[in-house]
N, CA, C and O atoms as a GROMACS GRO file, in nm:
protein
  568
    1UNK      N    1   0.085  -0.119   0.000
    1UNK     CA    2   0.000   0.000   0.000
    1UNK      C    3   0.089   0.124   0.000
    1UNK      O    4   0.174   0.123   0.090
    2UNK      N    5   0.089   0.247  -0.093
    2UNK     CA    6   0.114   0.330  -0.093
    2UNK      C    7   0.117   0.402  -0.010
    2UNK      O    8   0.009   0.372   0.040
    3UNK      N    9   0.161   0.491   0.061
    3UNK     CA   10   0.144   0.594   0.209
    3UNK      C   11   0.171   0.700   0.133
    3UNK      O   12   0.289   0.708   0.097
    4UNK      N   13   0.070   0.814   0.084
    4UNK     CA   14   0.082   0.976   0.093
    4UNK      C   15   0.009   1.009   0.181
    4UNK      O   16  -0.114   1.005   0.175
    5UNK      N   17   0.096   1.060   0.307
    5UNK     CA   18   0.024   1.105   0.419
    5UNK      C   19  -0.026   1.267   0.400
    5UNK      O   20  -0.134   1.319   0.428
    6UNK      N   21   0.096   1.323   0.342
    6UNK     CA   22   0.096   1.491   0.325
    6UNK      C   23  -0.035   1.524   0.222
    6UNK      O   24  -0.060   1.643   0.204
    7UNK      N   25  -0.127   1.412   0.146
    7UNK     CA   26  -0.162   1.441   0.017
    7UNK      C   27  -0.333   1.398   0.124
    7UNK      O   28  -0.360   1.317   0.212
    8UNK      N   29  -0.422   1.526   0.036
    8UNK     CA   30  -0.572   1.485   0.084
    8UNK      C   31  -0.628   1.440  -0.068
    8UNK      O   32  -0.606   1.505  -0.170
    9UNK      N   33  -0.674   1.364  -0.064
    9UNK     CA   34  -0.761   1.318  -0.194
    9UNK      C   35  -0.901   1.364  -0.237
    9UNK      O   36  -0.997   1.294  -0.202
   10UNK      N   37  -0.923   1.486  -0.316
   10UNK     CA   38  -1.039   1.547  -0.304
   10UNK      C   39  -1.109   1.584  -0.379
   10UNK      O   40  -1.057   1.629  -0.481
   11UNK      N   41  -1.240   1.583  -0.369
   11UNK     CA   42  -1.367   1.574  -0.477
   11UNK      C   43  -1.449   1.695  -0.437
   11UNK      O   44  -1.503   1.720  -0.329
   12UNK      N   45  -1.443   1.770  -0.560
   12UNK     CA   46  -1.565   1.899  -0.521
   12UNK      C   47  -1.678   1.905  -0.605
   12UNK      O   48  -1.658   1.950  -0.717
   13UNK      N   49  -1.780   1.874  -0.581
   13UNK     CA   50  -1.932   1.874  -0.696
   13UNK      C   51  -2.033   1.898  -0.608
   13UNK      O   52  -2.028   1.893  -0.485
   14UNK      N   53  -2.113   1.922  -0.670
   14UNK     CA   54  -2.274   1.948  -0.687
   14UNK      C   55  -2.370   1.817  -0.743
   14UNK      O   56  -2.486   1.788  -0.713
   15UNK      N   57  -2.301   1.768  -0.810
   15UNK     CA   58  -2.353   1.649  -0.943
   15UNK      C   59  -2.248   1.523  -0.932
   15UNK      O   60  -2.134   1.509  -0.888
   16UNK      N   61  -2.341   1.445  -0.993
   16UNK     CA   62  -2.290   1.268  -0.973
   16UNK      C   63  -2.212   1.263  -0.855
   16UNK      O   64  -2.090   1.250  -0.851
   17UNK      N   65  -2.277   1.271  -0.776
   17UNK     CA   66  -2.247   1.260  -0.620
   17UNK      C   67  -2.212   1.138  -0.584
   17UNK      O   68  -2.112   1.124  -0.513
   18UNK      N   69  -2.284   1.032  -0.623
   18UNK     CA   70  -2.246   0.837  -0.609
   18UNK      C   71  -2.142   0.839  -0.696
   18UNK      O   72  -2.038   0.838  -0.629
   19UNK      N   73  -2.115   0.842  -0.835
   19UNK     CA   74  -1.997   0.834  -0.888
   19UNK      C   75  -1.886   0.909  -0.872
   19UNK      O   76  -1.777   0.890  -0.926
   20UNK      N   77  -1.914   0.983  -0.806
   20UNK     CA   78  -1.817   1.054  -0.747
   20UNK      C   79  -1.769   1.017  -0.613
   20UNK      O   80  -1.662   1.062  -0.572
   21UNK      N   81  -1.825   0.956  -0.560
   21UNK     CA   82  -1.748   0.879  -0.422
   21UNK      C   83  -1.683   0.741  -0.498
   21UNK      O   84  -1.564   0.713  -0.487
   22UNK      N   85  -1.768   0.668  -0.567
   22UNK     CA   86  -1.718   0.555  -0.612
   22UNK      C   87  -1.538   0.602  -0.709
   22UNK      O   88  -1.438   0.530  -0.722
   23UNK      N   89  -1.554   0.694  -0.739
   23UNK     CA   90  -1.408   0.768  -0.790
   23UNK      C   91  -1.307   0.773  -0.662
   23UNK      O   92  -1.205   0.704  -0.666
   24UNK      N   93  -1.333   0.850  -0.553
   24UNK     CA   94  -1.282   0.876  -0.446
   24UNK      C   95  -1.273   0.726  -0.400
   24UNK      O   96  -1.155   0.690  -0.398
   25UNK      N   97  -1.346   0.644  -0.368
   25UNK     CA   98  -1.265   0.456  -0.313
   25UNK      C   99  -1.169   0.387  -0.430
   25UNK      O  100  -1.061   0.330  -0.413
   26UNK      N  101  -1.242   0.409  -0.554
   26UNK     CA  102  -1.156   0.342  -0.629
   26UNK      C  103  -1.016   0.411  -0.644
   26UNK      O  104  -0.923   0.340  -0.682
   27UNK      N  105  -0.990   0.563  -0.613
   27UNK     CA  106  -0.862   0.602  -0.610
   27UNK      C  107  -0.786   0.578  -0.501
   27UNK      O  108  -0.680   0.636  -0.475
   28UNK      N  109  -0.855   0.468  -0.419
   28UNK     CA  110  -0.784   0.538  -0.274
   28UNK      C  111  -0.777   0.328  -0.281
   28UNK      O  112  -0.746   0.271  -0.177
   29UNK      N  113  -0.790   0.292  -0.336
   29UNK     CA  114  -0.748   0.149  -0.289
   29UNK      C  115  -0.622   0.097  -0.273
   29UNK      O  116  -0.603   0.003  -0.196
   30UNK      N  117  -0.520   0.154  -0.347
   30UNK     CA  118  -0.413   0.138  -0.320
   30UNK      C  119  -0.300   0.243  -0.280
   30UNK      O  120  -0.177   0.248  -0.291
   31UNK      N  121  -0.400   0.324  -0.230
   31UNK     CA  122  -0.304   0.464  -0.155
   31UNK      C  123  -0.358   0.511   0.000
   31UNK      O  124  -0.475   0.548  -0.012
   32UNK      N  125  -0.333   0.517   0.075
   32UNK     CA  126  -0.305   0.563   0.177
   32UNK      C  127  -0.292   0.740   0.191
   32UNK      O  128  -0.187   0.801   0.214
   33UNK      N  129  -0.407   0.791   0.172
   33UNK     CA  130  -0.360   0.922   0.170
   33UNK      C  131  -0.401   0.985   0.348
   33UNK      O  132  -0.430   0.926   0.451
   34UNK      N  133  -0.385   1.117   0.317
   34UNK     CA  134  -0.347   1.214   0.476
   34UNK      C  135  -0.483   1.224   0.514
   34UNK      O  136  -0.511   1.227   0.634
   35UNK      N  137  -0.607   1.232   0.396
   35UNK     CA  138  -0.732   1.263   0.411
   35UNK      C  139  -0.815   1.233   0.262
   35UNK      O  140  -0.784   1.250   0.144
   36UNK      N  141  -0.910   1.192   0.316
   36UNK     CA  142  -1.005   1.170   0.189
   36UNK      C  143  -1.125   1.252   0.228
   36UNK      O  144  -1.183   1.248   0.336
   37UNK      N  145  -1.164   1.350   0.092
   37UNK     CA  146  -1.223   1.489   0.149
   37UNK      C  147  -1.349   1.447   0.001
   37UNK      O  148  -1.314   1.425  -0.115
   38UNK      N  149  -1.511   1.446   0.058
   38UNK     CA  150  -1.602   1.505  -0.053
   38UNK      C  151  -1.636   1.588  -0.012
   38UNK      O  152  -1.677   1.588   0.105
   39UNK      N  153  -1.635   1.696  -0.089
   39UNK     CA  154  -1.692   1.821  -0.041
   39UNK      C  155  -1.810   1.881  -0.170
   39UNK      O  156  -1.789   1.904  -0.290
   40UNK      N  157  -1.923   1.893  -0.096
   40UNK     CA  158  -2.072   1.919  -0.165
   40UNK      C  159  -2.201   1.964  -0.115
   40UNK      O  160  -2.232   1.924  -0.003
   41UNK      N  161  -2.269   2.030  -0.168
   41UNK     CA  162  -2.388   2.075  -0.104
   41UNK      C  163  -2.471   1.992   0.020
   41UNK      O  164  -2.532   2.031   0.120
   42UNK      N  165  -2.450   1.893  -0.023
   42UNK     CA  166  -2.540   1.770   0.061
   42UNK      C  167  -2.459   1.636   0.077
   42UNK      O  168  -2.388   1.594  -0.015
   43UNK      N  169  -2.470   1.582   0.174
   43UNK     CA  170  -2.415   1.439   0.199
   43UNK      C  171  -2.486   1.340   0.192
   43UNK      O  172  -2.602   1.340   0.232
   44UNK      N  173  -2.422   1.228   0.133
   44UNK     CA  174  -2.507   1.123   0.115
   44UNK      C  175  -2.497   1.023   0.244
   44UNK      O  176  -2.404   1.012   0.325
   45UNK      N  177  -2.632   0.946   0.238
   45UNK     CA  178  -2.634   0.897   0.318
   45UNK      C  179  -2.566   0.749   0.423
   45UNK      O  180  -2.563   0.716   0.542
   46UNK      N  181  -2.519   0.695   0.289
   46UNK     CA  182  -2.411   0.555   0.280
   46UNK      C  183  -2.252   0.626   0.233
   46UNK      O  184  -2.172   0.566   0.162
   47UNK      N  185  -2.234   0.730   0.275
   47UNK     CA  186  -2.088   0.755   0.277
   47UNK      C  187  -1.972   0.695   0.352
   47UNK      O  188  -1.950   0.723   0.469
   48UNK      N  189  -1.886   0.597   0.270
   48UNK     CA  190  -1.775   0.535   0.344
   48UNK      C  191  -1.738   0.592   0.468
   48UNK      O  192  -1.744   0.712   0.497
   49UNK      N  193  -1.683   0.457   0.572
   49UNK     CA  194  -1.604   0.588   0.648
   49UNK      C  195  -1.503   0.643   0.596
   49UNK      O  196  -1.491   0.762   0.624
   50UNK      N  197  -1.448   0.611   0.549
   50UNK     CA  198  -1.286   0.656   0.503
   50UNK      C  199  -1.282   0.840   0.412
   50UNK      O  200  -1.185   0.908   0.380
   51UNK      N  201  -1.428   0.865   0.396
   51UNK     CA  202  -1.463   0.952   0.351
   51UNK      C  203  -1.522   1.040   0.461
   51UNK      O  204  -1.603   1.002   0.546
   52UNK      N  205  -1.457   1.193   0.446
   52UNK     CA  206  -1.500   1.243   0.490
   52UNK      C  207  -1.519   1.397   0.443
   52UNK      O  208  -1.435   1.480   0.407
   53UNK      N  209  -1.692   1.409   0.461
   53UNK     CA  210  -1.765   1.516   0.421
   53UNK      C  211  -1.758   1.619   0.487
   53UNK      O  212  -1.742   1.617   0.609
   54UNK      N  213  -1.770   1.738   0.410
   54UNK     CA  214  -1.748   1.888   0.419
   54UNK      C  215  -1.869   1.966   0.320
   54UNK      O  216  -1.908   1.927   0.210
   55UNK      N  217  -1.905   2.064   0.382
   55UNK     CA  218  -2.018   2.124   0.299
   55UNK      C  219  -1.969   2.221   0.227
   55UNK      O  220  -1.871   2.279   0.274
   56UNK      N  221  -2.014   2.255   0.117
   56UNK     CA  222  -1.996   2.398  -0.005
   56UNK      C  223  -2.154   2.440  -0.030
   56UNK      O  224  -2.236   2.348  -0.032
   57UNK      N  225  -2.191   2.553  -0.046
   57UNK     CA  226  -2.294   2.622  -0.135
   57UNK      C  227  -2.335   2.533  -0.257
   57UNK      O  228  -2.240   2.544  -0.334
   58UNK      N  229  -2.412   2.464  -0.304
   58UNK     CA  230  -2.448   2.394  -0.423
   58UNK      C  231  -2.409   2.483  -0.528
   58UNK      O  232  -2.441   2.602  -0.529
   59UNK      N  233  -2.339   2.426  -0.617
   59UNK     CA  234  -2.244   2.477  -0.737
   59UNK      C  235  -2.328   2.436  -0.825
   59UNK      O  236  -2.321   2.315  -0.849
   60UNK      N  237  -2.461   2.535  -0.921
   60UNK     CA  238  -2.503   2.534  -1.032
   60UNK      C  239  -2.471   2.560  -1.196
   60UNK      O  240  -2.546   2.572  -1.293
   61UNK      N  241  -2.354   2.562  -1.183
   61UNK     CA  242  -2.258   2.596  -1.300
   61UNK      C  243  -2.113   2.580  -1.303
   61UNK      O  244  -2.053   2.575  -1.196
   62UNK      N  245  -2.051   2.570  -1.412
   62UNK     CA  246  -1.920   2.531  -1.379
   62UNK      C  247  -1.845   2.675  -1.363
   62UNK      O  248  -1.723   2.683  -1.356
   63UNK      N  249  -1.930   2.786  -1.358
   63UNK     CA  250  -1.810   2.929  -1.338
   63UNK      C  251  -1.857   2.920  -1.178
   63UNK      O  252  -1.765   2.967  -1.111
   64UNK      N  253  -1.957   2.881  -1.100
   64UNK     CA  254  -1.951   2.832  -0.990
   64UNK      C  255  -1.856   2.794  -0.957
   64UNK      O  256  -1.780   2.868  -0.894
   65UNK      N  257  -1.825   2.679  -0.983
   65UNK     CA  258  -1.763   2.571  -0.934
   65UNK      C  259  -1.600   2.594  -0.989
   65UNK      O  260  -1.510   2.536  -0.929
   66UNK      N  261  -1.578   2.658  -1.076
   66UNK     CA  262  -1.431   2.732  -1.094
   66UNK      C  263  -1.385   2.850  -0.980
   66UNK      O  264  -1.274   2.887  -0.941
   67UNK      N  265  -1.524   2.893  -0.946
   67UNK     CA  266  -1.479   2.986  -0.805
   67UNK      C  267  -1.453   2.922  -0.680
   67UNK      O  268  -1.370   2.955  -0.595
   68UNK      N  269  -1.545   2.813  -0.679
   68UNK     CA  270  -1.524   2.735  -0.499
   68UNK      C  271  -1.392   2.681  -0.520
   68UNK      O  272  -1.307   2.688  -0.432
   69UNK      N  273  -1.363   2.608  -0.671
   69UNK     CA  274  -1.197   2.568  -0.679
   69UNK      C  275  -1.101   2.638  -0.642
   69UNK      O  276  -1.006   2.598  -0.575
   70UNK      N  277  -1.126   2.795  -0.702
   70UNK     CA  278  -1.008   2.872  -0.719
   70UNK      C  279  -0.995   2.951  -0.556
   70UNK      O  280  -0.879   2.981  -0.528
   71UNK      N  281  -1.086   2.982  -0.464
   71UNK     CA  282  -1.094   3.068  -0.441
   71UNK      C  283  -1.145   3.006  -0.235
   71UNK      O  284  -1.149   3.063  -0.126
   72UNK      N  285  -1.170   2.888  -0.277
   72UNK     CA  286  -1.232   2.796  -0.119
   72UNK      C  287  -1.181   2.674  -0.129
   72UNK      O  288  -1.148   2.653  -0.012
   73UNK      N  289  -1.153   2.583  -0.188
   73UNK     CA  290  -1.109   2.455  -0.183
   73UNK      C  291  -0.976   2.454  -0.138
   73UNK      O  292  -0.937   2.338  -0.155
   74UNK      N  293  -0.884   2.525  -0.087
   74UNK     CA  294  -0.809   2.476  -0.004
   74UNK      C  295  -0.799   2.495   0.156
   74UNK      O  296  -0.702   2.474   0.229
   75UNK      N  297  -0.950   2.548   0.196
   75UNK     CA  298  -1.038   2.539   0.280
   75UNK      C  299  -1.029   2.407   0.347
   75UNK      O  300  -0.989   2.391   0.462
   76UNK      N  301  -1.070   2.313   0.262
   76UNK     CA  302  -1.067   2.162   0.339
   76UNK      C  303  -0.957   2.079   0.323
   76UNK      O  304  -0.971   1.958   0.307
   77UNK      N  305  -0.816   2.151   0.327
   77UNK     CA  306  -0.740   2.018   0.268
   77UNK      C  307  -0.653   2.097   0.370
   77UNK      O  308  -0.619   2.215   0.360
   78UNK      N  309  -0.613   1.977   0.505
   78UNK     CA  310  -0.513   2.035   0.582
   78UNK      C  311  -0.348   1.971   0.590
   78UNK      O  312  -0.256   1.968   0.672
   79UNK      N  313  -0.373   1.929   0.467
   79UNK     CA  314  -0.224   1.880   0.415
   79UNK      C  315  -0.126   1.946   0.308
   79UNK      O  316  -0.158   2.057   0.264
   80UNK      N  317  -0.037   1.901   0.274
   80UNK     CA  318   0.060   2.004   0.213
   80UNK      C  319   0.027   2.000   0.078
   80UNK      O  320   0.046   2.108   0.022
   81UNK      N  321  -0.016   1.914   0.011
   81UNK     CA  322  -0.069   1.880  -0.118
   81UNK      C  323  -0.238   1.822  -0.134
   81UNK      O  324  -0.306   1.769  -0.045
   82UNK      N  325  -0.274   1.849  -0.257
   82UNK     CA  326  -0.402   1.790  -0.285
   82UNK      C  327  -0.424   1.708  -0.408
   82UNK      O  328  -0.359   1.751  -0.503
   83UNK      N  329  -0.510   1.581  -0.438
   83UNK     CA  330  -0.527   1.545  -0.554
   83UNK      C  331  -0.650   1.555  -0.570
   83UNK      O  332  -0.727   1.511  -0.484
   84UNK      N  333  -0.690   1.605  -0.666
   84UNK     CA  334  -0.821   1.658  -0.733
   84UNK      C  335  -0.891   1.564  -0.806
   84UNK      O  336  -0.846   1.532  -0.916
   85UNK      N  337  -0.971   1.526  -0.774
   85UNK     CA  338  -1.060   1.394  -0.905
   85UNK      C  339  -1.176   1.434  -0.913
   85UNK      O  340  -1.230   1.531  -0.859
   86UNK      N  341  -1.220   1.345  -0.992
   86UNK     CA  342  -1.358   1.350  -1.060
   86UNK      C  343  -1.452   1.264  -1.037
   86UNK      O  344  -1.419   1.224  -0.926
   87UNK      N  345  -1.547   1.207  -1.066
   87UNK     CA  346  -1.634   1.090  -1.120
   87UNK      C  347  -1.603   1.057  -1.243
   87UNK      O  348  -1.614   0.940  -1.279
   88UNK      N  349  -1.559   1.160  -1.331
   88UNK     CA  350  -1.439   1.070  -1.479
   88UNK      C  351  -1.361   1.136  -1.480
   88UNK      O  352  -1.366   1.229  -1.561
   89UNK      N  353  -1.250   1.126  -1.391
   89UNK     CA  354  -1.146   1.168  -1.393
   89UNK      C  355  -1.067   1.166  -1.283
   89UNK      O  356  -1.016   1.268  -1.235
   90UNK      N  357  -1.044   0.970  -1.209
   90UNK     CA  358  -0.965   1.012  -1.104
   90UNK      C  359  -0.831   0.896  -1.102
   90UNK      O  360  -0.786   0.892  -1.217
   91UNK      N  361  -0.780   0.835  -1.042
   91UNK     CA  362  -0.638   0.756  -1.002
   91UNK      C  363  -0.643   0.642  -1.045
   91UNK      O  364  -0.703   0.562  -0.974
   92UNK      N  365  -0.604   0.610  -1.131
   92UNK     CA  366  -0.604   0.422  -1.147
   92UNK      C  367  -0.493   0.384  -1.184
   92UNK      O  368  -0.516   0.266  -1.211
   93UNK      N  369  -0.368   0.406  -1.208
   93UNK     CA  370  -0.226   0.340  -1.207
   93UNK      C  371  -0.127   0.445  -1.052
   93UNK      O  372  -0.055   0.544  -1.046
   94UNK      N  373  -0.194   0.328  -0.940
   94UNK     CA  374  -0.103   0.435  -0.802
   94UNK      C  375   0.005   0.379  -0.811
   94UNK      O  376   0.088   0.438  -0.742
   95UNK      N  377   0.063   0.256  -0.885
   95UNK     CA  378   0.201   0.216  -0.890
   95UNK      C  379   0.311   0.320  -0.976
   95UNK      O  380   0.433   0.335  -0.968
   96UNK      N  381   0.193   0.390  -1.070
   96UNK     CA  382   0.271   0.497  -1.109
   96UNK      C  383   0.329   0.629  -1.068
   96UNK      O  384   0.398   0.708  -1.132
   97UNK      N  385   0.277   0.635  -0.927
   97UNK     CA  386   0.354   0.749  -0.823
   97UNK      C  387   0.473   0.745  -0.880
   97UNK      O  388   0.520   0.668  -0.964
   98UNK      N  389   0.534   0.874  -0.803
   98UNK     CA  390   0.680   0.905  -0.814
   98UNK      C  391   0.705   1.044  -0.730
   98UNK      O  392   0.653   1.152  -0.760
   99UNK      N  393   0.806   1.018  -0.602
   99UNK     CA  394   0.796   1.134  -0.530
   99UNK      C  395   0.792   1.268  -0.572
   99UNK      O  396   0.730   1.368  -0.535
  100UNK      N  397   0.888   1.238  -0.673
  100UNK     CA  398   0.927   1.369  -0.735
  100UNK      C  399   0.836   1.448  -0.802
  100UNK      O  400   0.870   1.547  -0.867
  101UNK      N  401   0.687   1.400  -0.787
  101UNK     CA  402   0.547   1.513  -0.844
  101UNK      C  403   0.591   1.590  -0.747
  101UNK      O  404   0.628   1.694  -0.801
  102UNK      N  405   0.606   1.596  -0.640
  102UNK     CA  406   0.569   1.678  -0.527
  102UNK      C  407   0.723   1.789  -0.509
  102UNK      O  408   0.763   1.828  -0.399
  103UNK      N  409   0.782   1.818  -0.624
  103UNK     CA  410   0.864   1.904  -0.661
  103UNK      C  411   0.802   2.025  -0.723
  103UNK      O  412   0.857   2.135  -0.724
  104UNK      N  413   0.722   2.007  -0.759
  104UNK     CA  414   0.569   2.093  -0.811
  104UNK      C  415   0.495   2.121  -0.770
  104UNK      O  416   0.440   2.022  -0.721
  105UNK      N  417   0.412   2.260  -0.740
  105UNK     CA  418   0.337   2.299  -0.726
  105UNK      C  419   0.206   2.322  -0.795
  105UNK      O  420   0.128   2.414  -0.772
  106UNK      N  421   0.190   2.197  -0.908
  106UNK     CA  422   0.053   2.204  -0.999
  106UNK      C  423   0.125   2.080  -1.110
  106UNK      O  424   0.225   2.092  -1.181
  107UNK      N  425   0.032   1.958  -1.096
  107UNK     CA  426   0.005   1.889  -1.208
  107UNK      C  427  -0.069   1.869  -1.302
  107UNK      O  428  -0.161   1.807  -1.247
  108UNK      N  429  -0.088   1.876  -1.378
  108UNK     CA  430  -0.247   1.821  -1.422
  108UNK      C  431  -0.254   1.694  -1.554
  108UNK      O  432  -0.177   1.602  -1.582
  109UNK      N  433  -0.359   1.730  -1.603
  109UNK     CA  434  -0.409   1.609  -1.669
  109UNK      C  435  -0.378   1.647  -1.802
  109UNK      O  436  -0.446   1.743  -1.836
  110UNK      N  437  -0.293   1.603  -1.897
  110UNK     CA  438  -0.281   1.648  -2.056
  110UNK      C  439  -0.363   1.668  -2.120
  110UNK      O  440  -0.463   1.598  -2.105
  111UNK      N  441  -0.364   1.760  -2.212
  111UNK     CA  442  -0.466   1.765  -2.330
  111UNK      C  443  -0.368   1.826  -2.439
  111UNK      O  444  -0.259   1.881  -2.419
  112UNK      N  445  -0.455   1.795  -2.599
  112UNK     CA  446  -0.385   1.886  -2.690
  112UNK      C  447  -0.468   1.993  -2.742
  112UNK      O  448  -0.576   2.030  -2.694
  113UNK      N  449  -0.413   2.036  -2.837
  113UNK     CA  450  -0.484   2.160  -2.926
  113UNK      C  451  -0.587   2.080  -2.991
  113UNK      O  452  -0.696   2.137  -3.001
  114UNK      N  453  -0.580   1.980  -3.031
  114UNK     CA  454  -0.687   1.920  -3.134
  114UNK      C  455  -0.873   1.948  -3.024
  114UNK      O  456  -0.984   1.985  -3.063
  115UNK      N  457  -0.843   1.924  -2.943
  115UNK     CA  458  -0.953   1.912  -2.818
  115UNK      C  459  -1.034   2.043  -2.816
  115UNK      O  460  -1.147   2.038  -2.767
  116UNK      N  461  -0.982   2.172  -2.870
  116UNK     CA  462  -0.992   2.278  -2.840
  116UNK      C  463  -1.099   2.359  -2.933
  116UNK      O  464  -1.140   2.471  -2.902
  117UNK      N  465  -1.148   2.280  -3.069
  117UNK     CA  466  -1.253   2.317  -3.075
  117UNK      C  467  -1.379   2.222  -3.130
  117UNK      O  468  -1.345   2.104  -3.132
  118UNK      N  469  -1.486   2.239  -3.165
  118UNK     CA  470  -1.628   2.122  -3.148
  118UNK      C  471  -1.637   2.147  -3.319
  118UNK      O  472  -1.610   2.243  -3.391
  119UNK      N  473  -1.685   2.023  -3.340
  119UNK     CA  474  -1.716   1.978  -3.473
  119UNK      C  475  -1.772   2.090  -3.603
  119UNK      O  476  -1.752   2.063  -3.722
  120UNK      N  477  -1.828   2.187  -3.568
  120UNK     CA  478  -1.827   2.344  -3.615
  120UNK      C  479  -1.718   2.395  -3.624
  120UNK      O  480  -1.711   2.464  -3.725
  121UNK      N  481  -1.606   2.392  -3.550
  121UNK     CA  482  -1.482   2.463  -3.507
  121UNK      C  483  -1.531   2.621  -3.472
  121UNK      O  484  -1.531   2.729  -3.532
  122UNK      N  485  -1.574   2.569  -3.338
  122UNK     CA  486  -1.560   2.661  -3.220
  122UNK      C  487  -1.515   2.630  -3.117
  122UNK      O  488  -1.497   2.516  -3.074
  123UNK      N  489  -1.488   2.742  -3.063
  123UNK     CA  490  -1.363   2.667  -2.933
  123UNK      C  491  -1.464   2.645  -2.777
  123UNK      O  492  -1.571   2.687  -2.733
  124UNK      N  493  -1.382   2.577  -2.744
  124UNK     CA  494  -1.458   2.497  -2.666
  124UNK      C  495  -1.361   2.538  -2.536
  124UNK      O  496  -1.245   2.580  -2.540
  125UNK      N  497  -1.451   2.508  -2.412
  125UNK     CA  498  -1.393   2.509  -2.250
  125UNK      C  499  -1.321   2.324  -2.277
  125UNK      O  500  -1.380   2.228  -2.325
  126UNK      N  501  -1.157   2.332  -2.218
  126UNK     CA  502  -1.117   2.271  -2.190
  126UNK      C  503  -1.076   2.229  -2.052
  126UNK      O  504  -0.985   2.294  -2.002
  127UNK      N  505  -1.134   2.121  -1.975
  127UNK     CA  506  -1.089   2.120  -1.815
  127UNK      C  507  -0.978   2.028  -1.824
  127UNK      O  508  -0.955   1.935  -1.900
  128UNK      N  509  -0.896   2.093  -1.697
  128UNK     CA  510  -0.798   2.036  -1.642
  128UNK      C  511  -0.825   2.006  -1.549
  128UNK      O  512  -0.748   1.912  -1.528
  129UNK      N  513  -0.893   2.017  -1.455
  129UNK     CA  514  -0.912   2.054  -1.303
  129UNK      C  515  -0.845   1.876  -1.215
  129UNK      O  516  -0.809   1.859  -1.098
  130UNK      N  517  -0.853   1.773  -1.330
  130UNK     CA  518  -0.800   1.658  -1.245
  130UNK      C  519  -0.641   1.722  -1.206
  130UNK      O  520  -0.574   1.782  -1.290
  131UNK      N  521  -0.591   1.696  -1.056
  131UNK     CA  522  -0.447   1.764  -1.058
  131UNK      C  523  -0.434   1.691  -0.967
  131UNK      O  524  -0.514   1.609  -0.922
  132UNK      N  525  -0.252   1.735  -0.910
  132UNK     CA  526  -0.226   1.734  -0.798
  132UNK      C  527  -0.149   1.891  -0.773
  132UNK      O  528  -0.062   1.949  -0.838
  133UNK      N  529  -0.208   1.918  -0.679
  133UNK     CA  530  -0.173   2.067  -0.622
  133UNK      C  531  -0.088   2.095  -0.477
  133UNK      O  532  -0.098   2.036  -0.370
  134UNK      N  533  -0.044   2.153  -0.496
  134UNK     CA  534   0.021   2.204  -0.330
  134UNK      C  535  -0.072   2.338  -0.253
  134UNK      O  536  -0.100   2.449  -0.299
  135UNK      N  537  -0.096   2.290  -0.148
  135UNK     CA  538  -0.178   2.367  -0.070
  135UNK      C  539  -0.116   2.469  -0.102
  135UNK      O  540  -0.180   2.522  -0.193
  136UNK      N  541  -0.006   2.541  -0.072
  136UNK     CA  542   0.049   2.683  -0.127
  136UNK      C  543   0.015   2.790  -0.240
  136UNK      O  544  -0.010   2.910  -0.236
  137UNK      N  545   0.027   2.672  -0.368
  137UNK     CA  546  -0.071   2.723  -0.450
  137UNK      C  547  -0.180   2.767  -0.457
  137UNK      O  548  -0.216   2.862  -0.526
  138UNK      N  549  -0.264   2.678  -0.359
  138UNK     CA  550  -0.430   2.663  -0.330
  138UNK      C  551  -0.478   2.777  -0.296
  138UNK      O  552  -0.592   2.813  -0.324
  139UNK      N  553  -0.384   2.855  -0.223
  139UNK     CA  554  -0.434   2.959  -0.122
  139UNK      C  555  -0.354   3.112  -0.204
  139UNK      O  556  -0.388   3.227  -0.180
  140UNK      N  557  -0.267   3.077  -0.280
  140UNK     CA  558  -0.238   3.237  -0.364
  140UNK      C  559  -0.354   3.307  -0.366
  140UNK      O  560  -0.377   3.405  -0.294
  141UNK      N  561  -0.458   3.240  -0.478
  141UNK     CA  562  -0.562   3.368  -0.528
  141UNK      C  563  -0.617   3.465  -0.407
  141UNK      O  564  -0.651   3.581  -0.426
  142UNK      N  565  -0.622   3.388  -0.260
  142UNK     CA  566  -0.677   3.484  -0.151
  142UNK      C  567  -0.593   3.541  -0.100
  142UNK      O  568  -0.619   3.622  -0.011
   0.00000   0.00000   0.00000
């Protein structure tokens, strides 16, 4: 089993709330992190223990939910780093750690230019938001 103690493993939504915990266990089966954080309007009622809930304002949009990221989410993470997931978009090769992420202050998830605009060719919102972050970072914008 992996041990990132310094690292909280964390999920911020409004939406797909079950697949979104089922993201949060399946990332955490072979890691050991400092904290496992959902944070969302409402809690569900069969929430693991290993999970633990934190409340936000229900996020009806994603410029919402780009503000609670940018601007409150390092609110709940009382470790030195954070990993950010999704419900499609979270950890499944933890053998692929390597300490040396944590030389960085922002990882994220690749994309290319091709992604960038929709079958019209208009450009399109591209997310990154799967990461791993350093609390330091987290807390600049305030």
């Amino acid at each position: 089993m992996l041990k990132l103690e310094n690292i909280t493993l964390i999920a911020l939504t409004s939406i797909h709330l079950e697949t979104t915990i089922d993201a949060l266990m399946y990332s955490s089966e072979d890691i050991e992190f400092g904290d496992i954080k959902f944070i969302s309007h409402e809690k569900p009622n069969d929430l693991p223990d290993k999970i633990t809930h934190e409340y936000c304002p229900k996020m009806s949009n994603i410029d919402e939910w780009n503000r609670t990221m940018v601007y409150d989410a390092f609110k709940y993470v009382n470790t030195e780093f954070a990993i950010l997931i999704h419900d499609d978009g979270f950890i499944v090769n933890a053998d692929s750690w390597r300490d040396e992420f944590l030389d960085y202050d922002y990882i994220g998830a690749p994309w290319g230019h091709k992604h960038l605009l929709d079958s019209e060719g208009r450009i399109i919102r591209v997310g990154n938001s799967v990461s791993l972050r350093s609390r330091k970072l987290m807390e600049l914008p305030t």
